[in-house]
C-alpha positions as CSV (number, residue, x, y, z in Angstrom):
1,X,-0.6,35.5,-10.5
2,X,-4.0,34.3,-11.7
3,X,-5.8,32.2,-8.8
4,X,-5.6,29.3,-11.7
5,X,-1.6,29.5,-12.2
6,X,-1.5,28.8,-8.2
7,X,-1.6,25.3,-9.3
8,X,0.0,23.1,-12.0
9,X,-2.5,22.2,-15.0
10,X,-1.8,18.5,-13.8
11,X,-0.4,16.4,-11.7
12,X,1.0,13.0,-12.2
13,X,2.3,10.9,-8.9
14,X,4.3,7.6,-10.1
15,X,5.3,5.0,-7.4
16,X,8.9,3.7,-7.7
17,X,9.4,0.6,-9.5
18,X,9.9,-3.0,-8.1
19,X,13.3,-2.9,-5.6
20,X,15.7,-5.6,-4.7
21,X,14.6,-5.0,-0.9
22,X,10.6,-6.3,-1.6
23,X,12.0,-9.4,-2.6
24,X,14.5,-9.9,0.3
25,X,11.4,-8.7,2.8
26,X,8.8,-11.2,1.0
27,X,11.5,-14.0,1.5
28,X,12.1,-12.4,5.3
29,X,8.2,-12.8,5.8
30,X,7.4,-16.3,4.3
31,X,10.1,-17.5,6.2
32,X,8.8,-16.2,9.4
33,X,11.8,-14.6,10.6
34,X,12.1,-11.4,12.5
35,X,15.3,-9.5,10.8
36,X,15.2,-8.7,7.0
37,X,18.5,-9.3,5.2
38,X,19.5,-6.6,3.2
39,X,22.8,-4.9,3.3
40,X,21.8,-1.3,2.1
41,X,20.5,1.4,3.6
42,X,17.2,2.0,2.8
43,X,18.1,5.0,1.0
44,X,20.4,3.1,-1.1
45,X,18.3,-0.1,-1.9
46,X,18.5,-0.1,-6.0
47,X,15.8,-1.3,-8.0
48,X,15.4,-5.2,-9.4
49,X,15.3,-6.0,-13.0
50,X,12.0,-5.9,-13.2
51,X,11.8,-2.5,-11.6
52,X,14.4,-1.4,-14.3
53,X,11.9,-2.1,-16.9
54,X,8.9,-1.0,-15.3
55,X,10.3,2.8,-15.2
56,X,11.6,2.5,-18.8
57,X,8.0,1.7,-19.9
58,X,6.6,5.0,-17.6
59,X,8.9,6.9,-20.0
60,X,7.4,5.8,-23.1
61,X,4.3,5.9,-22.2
62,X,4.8,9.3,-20.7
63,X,6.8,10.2,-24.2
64,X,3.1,9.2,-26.2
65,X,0.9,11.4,-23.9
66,X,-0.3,14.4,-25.2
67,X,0.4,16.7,-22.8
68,X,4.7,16.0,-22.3
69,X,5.7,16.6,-18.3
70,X,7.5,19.8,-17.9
71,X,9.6,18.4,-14.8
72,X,9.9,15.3,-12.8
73,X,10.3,15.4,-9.4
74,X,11.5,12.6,-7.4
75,X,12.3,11.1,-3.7
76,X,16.1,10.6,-3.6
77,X,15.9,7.6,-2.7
78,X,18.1,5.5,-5.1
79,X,14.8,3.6,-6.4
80,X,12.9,6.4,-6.6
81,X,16.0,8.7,-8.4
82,X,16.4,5.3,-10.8
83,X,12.9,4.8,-11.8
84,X,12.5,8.6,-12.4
85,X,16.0,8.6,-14.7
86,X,15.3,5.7,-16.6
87,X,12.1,7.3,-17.4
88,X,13.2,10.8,-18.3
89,X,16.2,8.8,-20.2
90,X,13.4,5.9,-21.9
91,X,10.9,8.7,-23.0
92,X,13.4,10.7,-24.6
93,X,11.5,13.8,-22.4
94,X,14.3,16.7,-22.2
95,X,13.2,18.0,-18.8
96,X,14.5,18.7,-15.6
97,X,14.7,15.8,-13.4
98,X,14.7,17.6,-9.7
99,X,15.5,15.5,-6.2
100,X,13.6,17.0,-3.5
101,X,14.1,14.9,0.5
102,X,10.3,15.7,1.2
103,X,9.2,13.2,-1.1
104,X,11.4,10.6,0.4
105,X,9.6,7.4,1.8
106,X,8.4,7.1,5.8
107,X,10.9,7.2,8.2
108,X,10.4,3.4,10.2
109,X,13.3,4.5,12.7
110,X,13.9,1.6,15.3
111,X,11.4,-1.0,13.6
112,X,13.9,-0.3,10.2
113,X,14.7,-3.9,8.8
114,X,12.0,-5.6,11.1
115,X,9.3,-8.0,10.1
116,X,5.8,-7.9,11.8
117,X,6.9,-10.9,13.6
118,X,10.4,-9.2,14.5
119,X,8.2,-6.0,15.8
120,X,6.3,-8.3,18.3
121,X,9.2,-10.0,19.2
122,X,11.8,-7.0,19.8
123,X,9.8,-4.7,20.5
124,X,6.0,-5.6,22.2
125,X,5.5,-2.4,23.4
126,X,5.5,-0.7,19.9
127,X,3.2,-3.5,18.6
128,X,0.9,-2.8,21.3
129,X,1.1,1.3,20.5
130,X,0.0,1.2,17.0
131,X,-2.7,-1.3,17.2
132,X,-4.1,0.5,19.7
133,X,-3.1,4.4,18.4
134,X,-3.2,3.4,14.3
135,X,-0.9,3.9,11.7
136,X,-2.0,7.2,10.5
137,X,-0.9,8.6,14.0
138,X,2.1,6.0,15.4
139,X,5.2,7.5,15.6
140,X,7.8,4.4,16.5
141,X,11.0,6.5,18.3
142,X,13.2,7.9,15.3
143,X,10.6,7.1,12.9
144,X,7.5,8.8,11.4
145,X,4.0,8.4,11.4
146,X,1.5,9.2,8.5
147,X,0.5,12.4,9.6
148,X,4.3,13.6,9.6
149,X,4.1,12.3,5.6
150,X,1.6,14.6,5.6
151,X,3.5,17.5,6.3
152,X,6.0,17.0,4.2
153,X,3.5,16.8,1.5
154,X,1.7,20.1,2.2
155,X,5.2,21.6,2.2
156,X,6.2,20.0,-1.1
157,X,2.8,21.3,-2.5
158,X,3.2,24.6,-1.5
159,X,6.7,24.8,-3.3
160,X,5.5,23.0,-6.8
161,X,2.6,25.6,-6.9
162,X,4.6,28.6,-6.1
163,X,7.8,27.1,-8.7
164,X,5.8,24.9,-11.9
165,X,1.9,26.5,-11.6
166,X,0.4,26.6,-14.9
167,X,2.9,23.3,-15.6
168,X,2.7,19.3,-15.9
169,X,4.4,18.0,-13.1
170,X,5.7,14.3,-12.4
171,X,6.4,13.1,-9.3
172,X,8.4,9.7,-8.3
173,X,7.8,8.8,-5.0
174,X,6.5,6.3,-2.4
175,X,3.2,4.5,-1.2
176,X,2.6,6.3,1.5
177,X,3.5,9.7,-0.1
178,X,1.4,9.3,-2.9
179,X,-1.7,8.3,-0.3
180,X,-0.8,11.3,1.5
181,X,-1.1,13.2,-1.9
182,X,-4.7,12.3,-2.3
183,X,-5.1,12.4,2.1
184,X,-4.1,16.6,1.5
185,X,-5.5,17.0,-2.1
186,X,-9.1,15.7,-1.9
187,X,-9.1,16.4,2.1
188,X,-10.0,13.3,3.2
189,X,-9.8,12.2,6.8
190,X,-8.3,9.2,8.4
191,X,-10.7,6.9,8.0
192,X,-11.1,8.0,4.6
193,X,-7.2,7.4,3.8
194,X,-7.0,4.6,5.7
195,X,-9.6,2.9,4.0
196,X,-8.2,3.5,0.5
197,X,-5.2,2.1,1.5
198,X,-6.9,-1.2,2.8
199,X,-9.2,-1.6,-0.4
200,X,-6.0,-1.9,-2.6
201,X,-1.7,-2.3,-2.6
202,X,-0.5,0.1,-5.2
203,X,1.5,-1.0,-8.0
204,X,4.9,-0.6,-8.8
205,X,5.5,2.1,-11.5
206,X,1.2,2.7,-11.3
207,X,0.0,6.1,-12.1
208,X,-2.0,8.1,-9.7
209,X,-2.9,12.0,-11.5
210,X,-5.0,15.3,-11.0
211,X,-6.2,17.7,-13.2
212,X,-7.3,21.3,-12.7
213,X,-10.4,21.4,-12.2
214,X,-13.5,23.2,-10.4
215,X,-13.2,21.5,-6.6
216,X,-16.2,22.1,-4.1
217,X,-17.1,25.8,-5.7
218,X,-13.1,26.3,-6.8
219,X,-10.5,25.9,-8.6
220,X,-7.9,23.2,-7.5
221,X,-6.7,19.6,-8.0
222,X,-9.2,16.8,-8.8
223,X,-8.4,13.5,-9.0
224,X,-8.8,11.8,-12.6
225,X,-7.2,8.4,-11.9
226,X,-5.4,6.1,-8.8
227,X,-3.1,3.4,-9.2
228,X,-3.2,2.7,-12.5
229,X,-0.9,0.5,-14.8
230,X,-1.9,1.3,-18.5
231,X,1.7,2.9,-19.1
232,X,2.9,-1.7,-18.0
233,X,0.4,-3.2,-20.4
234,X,0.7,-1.1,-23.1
235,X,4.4,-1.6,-22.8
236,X,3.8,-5.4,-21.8
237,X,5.5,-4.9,-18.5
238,X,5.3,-6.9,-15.5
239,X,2.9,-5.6,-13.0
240,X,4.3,-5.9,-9.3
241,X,2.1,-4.9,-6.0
242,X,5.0,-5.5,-3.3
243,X,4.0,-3.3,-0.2
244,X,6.6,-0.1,0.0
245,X,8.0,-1.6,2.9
246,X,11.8,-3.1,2.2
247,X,12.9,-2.4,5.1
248,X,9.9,-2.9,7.9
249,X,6.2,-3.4,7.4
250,X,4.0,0.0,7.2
């Protein structure tokens, strides 16, 4: 293999469209309470209306590209899965559509369905833990922290440029995820990701993609734009920025 096919000629991250649990958890937090009310898991939370159309308009702008994607990849979560089929399905693209758990959002395990103020309530001691470790490193028990993101993302990685190098790859995921794409791609630090992630809330259905390109004296990924949502207003789509949180804050 050429040391060019190692990776795919581009690289196109898309975060899931608007979900019916960032409207129950923005009710949850204006209201101040400390329990978010949503019956699914978060797994299973499906996407709003809105959310519905956002990924429809990802698949015809992806459909008027140039360069058509030669496989989507997606988180299965069901807003994830949903955004990426009703974008395959909208852009009339014809390509595999293939589910793959490391993409899958952060794991919040006991803070799942908890508000800020229900963390501080329930569970002080947690609170306490990640102001004073951060969020790239906390680990709440059951849950994950950024860094374990991470490694799912270098894993994924490896597997799209051994399986789709030389090809244009889509990828549904989550917030997070898509941070840790740029975190492992570009090789940023923590302070690097961390301020990225302050300076702005990603969009629903935005576009964050790479290119290959020369890289620090080689070839690899390089980052041509972040969070983006031409593929909204050219369609006249709504623009969301709900935090990828449903079910506890990040």
């Amino acid at each position: 293999m050429r040391r060019r096919d190692r990776w795919p000629s581009s690289l196109l991250l898309v975060r899931h469209g608007e979900s019916a649990g960032n409207v129950a958890r923005d009710a949850a937090e204006s209201a101040g309470l400390p329990f978010i009310d949503i019956a699914q898991r978060d797994m299973d939370v499906p996407l709003s209306a809105r959310g519905e159309q956002q990924a429809r308009a990802v698949g015809h702008w992806l459909a008027q590209r140039e360069g058509r994607p030669s496989v989507v990849l997606a988180s299965p979560y069901i807003r994830a899965e949903r955004t990426a089929a009703l974008a395959v399905e909208a852009g009339g693209l014809h390509v595999p559509l293939v589910l793959d758990e490391r993409l899958r959002e952060r794991e919040f395990g006991i803070l799942d369905r908890l508000t800020k103020v229900g963390i501080t309530q329930r569970y002080p001691d947690q609170a306490e833990a990640r102001a004073r470790v951060g969020k790239f490193y906390h680990r709440p028990p059951g849950g994950e922290s950024w860094a374990d993101v991470a490694l799912r993302v270098r894993s994924a990685l490896d597997s799209v440029t051994r399986e789709h190098g030389g090809g244009r790859v889509v990828i549904v995921t989550h917030q997070v995820v898509i941070l840790m794409f740029r975190y492992v791609l570009e090789h940023l630090g923590e302070a690097d990701v961390l301020a990225i992630d302050r300076g702005e809330e990603l969009a629903n259905c935005s576009v964050t993609s790479f290119s290959l390109g020369p890289r620090r004296g080689a070839e690899g990924m390089r980052l041509d734009r972040f969070n983006e949502v031409v593929a909204l207003e050219e369609e006249h789509a709504p623009v969301t920025h709900e935090p990828d949180v449903p079910l506890a804050p990040r």
